[in-house]
C-alpha positions in Angstrom: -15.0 -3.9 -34.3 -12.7 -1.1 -34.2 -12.6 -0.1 -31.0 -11.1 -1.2 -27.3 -9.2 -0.3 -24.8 -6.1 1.8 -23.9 -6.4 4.1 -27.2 -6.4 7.5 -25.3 -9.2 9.3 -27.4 -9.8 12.7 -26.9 -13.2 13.4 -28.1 -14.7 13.8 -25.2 -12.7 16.5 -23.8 -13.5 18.7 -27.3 -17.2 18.4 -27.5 -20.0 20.1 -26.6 -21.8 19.6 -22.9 -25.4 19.6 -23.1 -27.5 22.0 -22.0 -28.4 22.0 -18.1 -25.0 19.7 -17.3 -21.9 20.3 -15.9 -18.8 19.2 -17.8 -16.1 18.0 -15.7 -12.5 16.9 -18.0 -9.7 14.7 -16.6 -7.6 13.3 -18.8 -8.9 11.7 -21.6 -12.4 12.0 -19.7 -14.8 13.9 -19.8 -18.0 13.3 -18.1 -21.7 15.0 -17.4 -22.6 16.2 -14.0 -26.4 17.0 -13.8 -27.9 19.4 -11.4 -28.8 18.1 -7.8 -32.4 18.5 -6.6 -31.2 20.8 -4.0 -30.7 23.2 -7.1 -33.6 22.7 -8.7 -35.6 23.3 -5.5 -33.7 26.2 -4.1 -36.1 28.5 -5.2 -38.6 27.1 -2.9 -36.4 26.2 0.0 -36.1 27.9 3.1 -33.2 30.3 4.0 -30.7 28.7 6.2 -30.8 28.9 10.2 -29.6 32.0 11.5 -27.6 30.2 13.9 -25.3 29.2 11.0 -21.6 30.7 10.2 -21.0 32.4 7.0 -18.7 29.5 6.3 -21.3 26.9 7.4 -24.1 28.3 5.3 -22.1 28.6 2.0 -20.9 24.9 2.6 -24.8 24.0 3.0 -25.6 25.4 -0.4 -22.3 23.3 -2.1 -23.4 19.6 -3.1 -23.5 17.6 -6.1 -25.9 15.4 -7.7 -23.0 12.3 -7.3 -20.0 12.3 -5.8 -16.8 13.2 -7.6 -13.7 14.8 -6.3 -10.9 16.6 -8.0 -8.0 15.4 -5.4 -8.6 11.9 -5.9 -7.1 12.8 -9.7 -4.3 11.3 -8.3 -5.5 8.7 -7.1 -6.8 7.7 -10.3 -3.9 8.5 -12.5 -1.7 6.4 -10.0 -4.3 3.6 -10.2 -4.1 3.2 -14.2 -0.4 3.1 -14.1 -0.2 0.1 -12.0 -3.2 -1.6 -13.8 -1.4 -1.3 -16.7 1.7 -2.5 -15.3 0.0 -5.2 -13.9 -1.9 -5.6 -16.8 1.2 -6.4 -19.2 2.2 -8.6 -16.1 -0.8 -11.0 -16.5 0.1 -11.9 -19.9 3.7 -13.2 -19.3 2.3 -15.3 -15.9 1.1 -19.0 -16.4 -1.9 -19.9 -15.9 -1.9 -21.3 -12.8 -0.8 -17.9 -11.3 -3.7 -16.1 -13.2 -2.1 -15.5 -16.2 -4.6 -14.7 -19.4 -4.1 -13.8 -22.8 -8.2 -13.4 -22.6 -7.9 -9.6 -21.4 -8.4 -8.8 -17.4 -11.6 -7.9 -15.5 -11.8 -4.8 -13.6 -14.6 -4.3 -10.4 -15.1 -0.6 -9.8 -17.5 -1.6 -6.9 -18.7 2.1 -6.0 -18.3 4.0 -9.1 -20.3 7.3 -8.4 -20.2 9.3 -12.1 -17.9 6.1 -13.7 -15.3 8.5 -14.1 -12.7 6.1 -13.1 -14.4 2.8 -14.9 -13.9 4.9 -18.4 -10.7 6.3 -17.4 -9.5 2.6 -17.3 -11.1 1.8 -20.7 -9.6 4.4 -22.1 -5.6 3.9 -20.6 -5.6 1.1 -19.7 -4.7 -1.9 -22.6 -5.8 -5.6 -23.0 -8.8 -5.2 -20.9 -11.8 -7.3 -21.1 -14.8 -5.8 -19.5 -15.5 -3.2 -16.5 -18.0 -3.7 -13.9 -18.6 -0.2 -13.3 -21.2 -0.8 -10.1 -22.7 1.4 -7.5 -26.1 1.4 -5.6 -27.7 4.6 -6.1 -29.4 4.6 -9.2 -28.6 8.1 -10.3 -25.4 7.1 -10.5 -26.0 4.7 -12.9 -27.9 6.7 -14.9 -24.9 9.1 -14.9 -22.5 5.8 -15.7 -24.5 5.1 -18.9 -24.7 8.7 -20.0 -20.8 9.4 -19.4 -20.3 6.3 -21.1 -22.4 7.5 -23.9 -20.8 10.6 -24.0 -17.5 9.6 -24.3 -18.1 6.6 -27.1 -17.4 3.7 -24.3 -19.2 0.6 -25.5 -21.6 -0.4 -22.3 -22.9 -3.9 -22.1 -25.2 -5.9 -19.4 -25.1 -9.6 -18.8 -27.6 -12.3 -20.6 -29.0 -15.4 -19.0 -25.8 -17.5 -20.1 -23.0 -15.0 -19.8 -21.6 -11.8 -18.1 -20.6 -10.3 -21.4 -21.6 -11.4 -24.3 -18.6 -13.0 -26.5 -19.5 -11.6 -29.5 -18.4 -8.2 -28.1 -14.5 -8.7 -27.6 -11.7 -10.2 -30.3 -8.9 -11.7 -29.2 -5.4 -11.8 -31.2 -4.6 -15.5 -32.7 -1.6 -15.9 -30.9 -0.2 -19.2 -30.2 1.9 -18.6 -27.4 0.2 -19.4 -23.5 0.8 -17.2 -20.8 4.6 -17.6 -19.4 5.4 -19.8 -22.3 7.3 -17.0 -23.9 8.0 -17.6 -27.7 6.2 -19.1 -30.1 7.3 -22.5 -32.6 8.1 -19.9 -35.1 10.6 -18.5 -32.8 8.6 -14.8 -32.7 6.9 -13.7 -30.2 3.0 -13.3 -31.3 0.8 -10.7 -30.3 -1.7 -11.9 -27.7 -4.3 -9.9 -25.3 -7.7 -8.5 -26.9 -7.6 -7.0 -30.4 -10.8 -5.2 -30.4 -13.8 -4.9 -28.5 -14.5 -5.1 -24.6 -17.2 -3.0 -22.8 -17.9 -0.9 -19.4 -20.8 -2.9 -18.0 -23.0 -0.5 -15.8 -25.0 -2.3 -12.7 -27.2 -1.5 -9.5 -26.5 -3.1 -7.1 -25.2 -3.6 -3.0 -21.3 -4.0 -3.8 -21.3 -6.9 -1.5 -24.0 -8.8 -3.2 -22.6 -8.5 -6.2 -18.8 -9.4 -4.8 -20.7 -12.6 -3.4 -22.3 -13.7 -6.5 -19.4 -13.4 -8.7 -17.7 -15.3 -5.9 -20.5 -17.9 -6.4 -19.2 -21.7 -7.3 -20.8 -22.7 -10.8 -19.9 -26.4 -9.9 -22.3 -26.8 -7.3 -25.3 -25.8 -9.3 -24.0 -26.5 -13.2 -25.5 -24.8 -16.1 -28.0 -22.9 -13.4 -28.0 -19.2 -13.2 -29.3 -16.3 -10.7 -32.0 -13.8 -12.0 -34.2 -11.1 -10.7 -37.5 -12.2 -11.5 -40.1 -8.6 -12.1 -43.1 -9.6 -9.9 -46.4 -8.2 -12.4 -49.3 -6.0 -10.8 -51.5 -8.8 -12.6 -51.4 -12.0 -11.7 -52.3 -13.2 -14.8 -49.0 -11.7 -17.1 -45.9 -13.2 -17.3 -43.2 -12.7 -14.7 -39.8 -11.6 -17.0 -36.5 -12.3 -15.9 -33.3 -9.5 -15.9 -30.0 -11.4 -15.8 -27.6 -10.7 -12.8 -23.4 -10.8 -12.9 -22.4 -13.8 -11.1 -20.2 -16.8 -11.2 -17.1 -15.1 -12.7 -13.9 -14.1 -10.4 -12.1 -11.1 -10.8 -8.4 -9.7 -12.1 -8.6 -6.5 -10.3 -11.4 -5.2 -7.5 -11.1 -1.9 -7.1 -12.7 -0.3 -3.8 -12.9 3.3 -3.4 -15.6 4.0 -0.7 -16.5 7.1 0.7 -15.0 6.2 4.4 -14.0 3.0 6.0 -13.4 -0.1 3.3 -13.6 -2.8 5.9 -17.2 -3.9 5.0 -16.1 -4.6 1.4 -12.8 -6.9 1.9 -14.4 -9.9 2.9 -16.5 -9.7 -0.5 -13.4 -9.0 -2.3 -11.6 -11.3 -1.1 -14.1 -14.2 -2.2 -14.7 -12.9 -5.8 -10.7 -12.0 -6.9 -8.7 -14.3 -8.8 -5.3 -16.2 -7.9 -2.8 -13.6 -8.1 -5.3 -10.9 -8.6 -4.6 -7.0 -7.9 -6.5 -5.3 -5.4 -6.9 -1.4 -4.7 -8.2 -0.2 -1.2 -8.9 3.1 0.0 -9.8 4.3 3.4 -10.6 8.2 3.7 -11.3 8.1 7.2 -7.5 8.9 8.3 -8.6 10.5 11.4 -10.1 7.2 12.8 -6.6 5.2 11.4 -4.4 8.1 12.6 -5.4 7.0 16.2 -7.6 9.9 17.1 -10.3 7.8 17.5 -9.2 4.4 19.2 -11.9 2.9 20.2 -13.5 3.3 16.6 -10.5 1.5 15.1 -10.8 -1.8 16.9 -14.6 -1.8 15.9 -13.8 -1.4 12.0 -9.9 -2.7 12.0 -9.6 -4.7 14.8 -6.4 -2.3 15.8 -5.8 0.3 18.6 -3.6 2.6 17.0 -1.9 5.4 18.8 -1.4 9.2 17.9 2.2 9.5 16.9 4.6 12.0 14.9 4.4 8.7 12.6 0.8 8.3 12.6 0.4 8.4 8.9 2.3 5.8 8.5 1.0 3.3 10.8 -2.6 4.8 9.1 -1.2 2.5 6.0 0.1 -0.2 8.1 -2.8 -0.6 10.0 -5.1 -0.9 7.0 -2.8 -3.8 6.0 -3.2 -5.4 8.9 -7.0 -5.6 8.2 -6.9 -7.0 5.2 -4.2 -9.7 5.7 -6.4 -10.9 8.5 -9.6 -11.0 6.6 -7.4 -12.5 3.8 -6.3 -15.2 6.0 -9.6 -16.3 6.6 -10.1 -17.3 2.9 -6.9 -18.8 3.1 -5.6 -16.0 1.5 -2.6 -14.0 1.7 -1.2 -10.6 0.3 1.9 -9.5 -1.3 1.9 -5.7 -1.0 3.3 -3.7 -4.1 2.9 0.1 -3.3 1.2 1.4 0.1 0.8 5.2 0.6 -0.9 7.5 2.4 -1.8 10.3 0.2 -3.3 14.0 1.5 -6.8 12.9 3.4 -6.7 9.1 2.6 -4.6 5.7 2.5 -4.6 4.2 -0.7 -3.1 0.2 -1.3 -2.1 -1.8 -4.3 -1.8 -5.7 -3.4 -2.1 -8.6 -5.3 -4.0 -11.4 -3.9 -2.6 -15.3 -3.3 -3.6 -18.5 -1.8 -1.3 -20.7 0.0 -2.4 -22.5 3.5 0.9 -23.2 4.2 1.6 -19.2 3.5 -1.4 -17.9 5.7 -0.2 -19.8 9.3 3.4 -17.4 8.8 0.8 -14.3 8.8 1.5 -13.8 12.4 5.2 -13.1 11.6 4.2 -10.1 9.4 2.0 -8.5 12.1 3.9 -6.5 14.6 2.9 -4.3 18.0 4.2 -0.8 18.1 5.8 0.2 21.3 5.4 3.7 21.7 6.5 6.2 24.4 4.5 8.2 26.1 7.0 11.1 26.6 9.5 10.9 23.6 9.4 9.7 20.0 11.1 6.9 20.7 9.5 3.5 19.5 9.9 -0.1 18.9 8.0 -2.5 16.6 7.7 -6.2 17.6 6.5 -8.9 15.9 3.7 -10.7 17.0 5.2 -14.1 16.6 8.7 -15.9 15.9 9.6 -18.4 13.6 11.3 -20.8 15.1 13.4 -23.5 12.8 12.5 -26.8 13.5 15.3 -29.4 15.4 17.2 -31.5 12.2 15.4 -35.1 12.6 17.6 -37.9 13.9 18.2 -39.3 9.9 19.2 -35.7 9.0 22.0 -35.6 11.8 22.7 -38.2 10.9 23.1 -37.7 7.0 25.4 -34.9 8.3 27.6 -36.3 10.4 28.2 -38.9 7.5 29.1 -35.9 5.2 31.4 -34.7 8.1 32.6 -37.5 8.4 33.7 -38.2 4.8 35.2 -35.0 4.4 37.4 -35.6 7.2 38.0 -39.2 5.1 38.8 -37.3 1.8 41.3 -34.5 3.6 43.3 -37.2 5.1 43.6 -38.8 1.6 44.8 -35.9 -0.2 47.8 -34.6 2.7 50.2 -36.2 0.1 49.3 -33.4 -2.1 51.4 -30.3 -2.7 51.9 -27.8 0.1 48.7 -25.4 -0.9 46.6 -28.7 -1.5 47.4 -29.7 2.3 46.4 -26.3 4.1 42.8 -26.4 1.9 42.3 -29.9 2.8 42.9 -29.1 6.6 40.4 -25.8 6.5 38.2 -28.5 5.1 38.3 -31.0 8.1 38.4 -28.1 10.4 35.1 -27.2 9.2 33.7 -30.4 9.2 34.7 -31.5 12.7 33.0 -27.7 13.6 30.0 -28.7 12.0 30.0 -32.1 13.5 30.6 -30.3 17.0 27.6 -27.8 16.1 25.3 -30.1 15.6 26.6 -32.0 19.4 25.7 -29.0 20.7 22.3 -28.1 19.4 21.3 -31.7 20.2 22.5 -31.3 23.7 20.8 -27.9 24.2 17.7 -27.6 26.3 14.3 -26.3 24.7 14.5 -23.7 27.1 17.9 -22.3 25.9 16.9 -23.0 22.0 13.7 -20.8 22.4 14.9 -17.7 24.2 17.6 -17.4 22.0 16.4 -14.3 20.3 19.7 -12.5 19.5 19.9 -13.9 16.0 16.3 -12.1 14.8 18.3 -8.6 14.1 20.7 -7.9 12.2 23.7 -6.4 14.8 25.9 -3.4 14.6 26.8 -2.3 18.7 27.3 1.3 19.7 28.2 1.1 23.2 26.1 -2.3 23.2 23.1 -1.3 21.4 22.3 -2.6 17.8 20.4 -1.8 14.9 16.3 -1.9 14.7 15.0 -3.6 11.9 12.4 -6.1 11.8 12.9 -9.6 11.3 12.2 -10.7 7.7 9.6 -12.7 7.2 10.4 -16.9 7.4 10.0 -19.7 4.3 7.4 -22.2 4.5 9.6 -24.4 2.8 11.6 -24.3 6.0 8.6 -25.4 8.2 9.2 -23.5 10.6 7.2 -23.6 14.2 5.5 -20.1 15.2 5.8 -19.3 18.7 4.5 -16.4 20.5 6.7 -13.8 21.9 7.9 -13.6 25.8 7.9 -10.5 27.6 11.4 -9.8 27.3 11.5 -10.1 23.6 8.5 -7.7 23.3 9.6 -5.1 25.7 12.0 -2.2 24.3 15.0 -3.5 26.7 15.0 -6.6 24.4 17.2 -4.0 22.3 19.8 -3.4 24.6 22.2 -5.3 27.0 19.6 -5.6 29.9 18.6 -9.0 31.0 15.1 -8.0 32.3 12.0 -6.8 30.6 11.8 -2.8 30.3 8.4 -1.1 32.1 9.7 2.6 30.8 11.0 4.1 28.3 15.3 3.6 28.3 15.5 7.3 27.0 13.7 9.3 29.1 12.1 6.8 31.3 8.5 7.9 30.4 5.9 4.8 30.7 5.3 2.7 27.4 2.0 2.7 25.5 1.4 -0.6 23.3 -0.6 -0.3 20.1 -1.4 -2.6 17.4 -1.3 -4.5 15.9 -0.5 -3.0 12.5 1.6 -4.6 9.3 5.3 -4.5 9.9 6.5 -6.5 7.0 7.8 -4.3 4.0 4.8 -2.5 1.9 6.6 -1.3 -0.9 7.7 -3.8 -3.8 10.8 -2.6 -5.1 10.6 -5.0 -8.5 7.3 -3.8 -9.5 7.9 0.2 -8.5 10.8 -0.3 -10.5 8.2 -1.1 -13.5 5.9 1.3 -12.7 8.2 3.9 -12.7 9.4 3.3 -15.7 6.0 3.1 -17.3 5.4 6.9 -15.8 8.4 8.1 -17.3 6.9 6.6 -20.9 3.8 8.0 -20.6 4.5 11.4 -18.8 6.9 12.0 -22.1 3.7 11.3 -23.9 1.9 13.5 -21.6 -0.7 11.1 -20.7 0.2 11.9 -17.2 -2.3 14.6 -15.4 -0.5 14.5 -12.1 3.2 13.8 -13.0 5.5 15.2 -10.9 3.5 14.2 -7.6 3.0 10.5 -8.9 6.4 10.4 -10.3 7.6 11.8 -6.7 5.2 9.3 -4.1 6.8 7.0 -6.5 10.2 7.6 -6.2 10.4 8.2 -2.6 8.2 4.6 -1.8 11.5 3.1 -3.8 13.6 4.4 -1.7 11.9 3.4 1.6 13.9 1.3 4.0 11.8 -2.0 3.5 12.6 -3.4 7.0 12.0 -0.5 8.9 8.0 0.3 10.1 7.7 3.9 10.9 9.7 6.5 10.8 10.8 9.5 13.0 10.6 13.5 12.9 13.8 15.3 13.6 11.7 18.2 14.3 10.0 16.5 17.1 13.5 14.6 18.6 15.1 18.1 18.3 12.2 19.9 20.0 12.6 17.3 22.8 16.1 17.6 22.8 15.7 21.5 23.4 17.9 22.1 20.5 17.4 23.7 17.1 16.8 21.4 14.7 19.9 20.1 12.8 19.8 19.7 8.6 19.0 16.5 7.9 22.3 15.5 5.8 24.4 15.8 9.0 22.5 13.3 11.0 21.9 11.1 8.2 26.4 11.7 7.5 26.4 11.2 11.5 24.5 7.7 11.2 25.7 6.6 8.2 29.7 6.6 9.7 28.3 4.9 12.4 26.9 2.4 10.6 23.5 2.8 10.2 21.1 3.3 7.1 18.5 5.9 6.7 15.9 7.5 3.6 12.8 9.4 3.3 9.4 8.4 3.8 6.8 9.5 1.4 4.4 11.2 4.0 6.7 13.3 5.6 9.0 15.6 4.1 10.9 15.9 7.8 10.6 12.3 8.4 13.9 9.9 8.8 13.3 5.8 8.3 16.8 4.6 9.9 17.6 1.3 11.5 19.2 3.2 14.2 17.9 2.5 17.6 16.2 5.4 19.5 19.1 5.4 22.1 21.8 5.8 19.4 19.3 8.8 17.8 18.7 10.9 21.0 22.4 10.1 21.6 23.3 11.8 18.8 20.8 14.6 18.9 22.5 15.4 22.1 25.9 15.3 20.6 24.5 17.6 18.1 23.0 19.9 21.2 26.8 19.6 22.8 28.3 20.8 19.7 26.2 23.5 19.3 26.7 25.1 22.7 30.3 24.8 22.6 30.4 26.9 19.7 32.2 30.1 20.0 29.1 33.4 20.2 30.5 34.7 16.5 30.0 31.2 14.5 27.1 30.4 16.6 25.3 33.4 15.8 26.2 33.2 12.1 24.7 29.7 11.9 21.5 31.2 13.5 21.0 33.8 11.4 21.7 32.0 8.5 19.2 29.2 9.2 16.3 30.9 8.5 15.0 34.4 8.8 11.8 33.7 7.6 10.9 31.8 10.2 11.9 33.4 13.3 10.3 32.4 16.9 11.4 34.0 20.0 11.3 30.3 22.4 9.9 31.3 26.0 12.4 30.7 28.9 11.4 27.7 30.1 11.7 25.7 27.0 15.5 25.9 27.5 15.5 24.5 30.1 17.4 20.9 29.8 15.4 17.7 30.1 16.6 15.1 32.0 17.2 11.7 29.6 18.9 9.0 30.5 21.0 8.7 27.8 24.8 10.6 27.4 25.8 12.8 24.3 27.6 10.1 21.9 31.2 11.4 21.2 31.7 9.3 17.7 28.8 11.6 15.7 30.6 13.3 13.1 28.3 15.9 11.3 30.7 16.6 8.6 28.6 17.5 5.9 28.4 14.9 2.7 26.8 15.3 -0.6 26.6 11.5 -0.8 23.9 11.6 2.3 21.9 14.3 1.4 18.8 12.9 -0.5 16.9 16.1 -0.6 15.2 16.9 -4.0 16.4 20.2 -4.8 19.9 18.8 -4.4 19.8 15.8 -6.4 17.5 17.4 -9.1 14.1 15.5 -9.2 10.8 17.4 -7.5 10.1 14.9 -4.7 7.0 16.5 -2.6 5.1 18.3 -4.7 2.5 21.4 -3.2 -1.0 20.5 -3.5 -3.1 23.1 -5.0 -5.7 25.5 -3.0 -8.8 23.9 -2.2 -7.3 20.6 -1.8 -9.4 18.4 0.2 -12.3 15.6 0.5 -15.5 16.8 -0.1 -19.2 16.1 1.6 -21.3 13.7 0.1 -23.2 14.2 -3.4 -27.0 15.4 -2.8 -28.7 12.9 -5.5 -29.7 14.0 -9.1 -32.6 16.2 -10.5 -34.4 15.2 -13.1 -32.7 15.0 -16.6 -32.5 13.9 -19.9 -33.1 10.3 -21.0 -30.1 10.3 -23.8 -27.1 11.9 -24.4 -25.5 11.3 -28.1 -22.3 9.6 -28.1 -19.4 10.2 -30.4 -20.6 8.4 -33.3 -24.1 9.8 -32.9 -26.1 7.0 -31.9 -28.0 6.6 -28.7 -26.8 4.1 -25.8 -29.9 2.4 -24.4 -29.3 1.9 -20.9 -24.0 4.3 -1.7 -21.6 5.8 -4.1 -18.2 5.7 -3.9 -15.0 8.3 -4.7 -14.8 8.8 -8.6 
């Protein structure tokens, strides 16, 4: 049993197609496509409608026997990566985190031509089995035949077992997962040593997710099969085994549109800390162009933005955290991105009770203005720490108390001894007094105190816009729904009453939501899987490098406690201003005080903590500055911005809008190398050009009629509503 996963063979991509396929190489991959029945029947077929564009006809003629798309390469090349990383992950956690030395279990759930099911095989290490499952049978036809094709071991289920045992060794290692080192003092080899299999299936991806979600204690020893009804009453009925009973390491949805129908399934049939990749292609319907089509598959109104791709991640997240919650369930986000035409999510998957009830705190409502880009993200609920119970003040005050005791006893002390001991009771008595207070303080005053939920920095008042992180359930704390003044923009600023418009330009204020506002990238495990992209794109095992390597990079860089993000194209345009390089206003906040990076979907967008006061503030300062100019430099500067580009603005576009915010004097746009983050300044490619043709693609037209077998690499034959492949 020489072969398993994670050994990057080749052979594929050298040999030979067979006659009346298309070959179609990725990687290590190489798979069959066979000829649709459109093909194969467009002798016969009818011309198409005169009332068709040139454009629309030749797009009627395109179609594929199953679905596969070239853009989602990388997709899948960013999807091995963090299998693998999480891969190596499982076998340092304990057990009662998930933790196996047994090899993990992937669900592709709509697999189309099980391009991505043997691309994991074949990259990805220590893996047990693939479920490589869609329901249209062609597919699976053309999953056994790829599989075949590229020497992939395929396996089906028996009446006792998933996968039979037989087919995988495992290393005798001693050591248990997160126990480190063995007796010997070395660390043994653990994970699978040989063996493991692509099991193909047909099936509804929800059935299946519910029957491998299926409790073997209430029924033990008793298993689900298909039973083949005979023509003839008379023969004997035989039975064809079913998956079932067995949770999952990693599920894997990749559906062609919306994958709200799948999470509850997924959900129910994933282990304790297992991974989980989403897609959702329909980014129009997330983007907010459709509203009303959101709430019916998200349960979220989103609204059209500069941002909107953004939130598009954000308010996926949302979705699944709910449905998560109802399983008692919660999520820990490791890399959200919006990518080209689709959103694309790597979480891994918890349960906690305790956990799921501080959910509300992670959900937030986007406050959006109607006019401006100016907007606010509130949470949907605050923590609020409980009141110390009277044995706890109590204990407190005695600690207080014998501090006081113990400085008293040590004035004899020399001179530096004396003035420590006396900081020491000062404390304590201001403890003591704290504590006098809070008891003394009315519910009313303890509960509106929202001041302390942002972290402050004032400009003329105003302070920083970061969302609160999110609370400890070790702290117990109570969750309280927000008041109107604390989710209202003006809960920003110095005013005492709730805001009805916007305070930059007064506009009115459209609420959406709710979408995820707690962080979505996780820095620790970006951190890994970058450094496992730099290993294998100096192997070159890496087919899109520089644009993983890039997403990558930039999602690490990503203020964590700031949702959305704005365009300075947009702020300047409102502004009536050209737009200013980015490095001065990020040098302009940054003296001030604030923080600011990049955001991977947007090569002009700013993430900043900076309020939107401070910002338009500071684009006007930036407007002052330029008009104050003397004609020679200012003309310089504008025909050095960019003569490629130039626009001739009409007339009324300069005219000046009426905000009601001042230009702020302090913005210094000195220019500093230190604040400008750009990629061709720092020297690593950070948005890299897609190529022509880049796009999704219709759906695949169903197979013609094609050969039984395909020989595999060691010349034997393999017996045997899709999703993106």
């Amino acid at each position: 049993m020489s072969v398993k996963s994670g050994q990057f063979n080749y052979d594929a991509v050298v040999r030979e197609s067979p006659a009346g396929f298309t070959k179609i190489t990725e990687g290590t991959t190489a798979v069959l496509e066979p000829p649709t029945k459109k093909a194969c029947t467009s002798s016969a077929a009818p011309a198409p409608a005169s009332n068709l564009s040139s454009e629309e006809a030749d797009n009627q003629l395109v179609g594929q026997a199953v679905f596969y798309n070239p853009a989602q390469v990388v997709n899948r090349d960013l999807s091995i990566s963090v299998i693998e990383v999480f891969s190596r992950l499982r076998l340092t956690e304990p057990r009662r985190r998930g933790g196996t030395r047994e090899g993990i279990t992937i669900l592709e759930a709509l697999s189309a031509t099980g391009l991505r099911a043997i691309r994991y095989y074949k990259e990805i290490t220590n893996v047990r089995y693939i479920i490589a499952n869609d329901m249209d049978a062609d597919a699976v036809d053309c999953i056994v035949r790829n599989c075949a094709y590229n020497g992939v071991p395929v396996q089906y289920p028996t009446l006792m077992e998933n996968m039979p045992a037989a087919a995988i060794e495992l290393y005798p290692g001693e050591a248990e997962p997160g126990k480190g080192e063995s007796a010997t003092g070395a660390s043994p080899r653990v994970g699978v040593r040989a063996g493991g299999a692509i099991l193909p299936n047909l099936d509804d991806a929800n059935d299946l997710m519910f029957r491998l979600a299926m409790n073997s204690s209430a029924h033990p020893g008793k298993r689900v099969c298909l039973v083949d009804a005979p023509a003839e009453t008379s023969a004997t009925p035989s039975l064809r085994p079913l998956l079932q009973q067995e949770l999952m390491d990693v599920v894997d949805l990749d559906p062609y549109g919306s994958a709200s129908p799948f999470l509850d399934g997924a959900f129910r049939c994933i282990k304790e800390g297992g991974l989980m990749l989403v897609t959702s292609t329909d980014s129009a319907i997330l983007c907010g162009n459709f509203a009303d089509t959101a709430h019916a598959k998200y349960s979220s109104m989103p609204y059209k933005a500069a941002h909107c791709h953004e939130a598009a991640v954000r308010t996926l997240l949302a979705c699944v955290e709910r449905v998560a919650n109802r399983h008692q369930k919660f999520i820990v986000p490791l890399l959200s991105l919006h990518i080209d035409f689709y959103v694309r999510c790597f979480f891994r998957v918890y349960k906690q009770p305790a956990e799921t009830k501080l959910s509300a705190c992670k959900l937030g409502y986007q406050l959006q203005c109607s006019s401006c880009s100016a907007f606010w993200v509130r949470p949907m609920a605050t923590a609020r720490q409980p009141r110390p119970s009277r044995q706890e003040r109590r204990r407190q005050q005695r600690e207080a108390s014998e501090q006081q005791r113990r400085a008293r006893a040590g004035r004899a002390n020399s001179d530096a001894d004396e003035e420590k001991a006396s900081k020491t009771a000062e404390g304590a008595a201001e403890a003591s007094r704290a504590h006098t207070r809070l008891r003394r303080l009315s519910k009313r005053e303890r509960d509106g105190n929202d001041d302390d939920e942002a972290v402050a920095h004032n400009v003329d008042g105003v302070r920083t816009e970061v969302y609160p992180a999110s609370p400890s359930r070790h702290s117990h704390p109570k969750i309280t729904p927000l008041t109107l003044r604390q989710m209202s923009s003006a809960a920003s600023a110095t005013s005492t009453t709730a805001a009805t418009a916007c305070p930059v330009c007064g506009s009115s204020i459209v609420l959406s939501g709710p979408l995820y506002a707690a962080p979505t990238q996780n820095c620790e495990f970006l951190e890994q899987l970058l450094a496992l992209l730099q290993e294998r794109a100096s192997e070159g095992r890496l087919n899109a490098e520089a644009r993983i390597t890039g997403l990558v990079r930039i999602a690490l860089e990503e203020l964590p406690d700031c949702p959305l993000f704005y365009l300075l194209p947009d702020v300047a345009s409102y502004v009536r201003v050209c737009c200013p390089p980015t490095p001065c206003i990020v040098g302009a906040l940054a003296r001030l005080g604030y923080r600011c990076s990049q955001v991977h979907c947007a090569a002009a967008g700013l993430k900043t903590d900076c309020p939107p006061e401070v910002l338009f503030r500071v684009m006007l300062q930036w407007k002052m500055v330029q008009d104050t100019l003397d004609p020679v430099s200012k003309a310089a500067i504008e025909d050095g911005a960019d003569k490629s580009k130039e626009k001739k603005a009409p007339a009324a576009s300069t005219a000046p809008r009426s905000l009601l915010v001042t230009p702020l004097a302090e913005a210094d746009f000195t220019y500093d190398k230190a604040h400008d983050f750009r990629g061709r300044v720092i020297g690593v490619a950070k948005f890299v050009p897609n190529a022509p043709g880049w796009g999704p693609r219709r759906r695949h037209q169903g197979a013609a009629v094609v050969p039984e077998a395909v020989e595999c690499g060691n010349g034997e034959d393999n017996d045997g509503g899709s999703g993106e492949a």
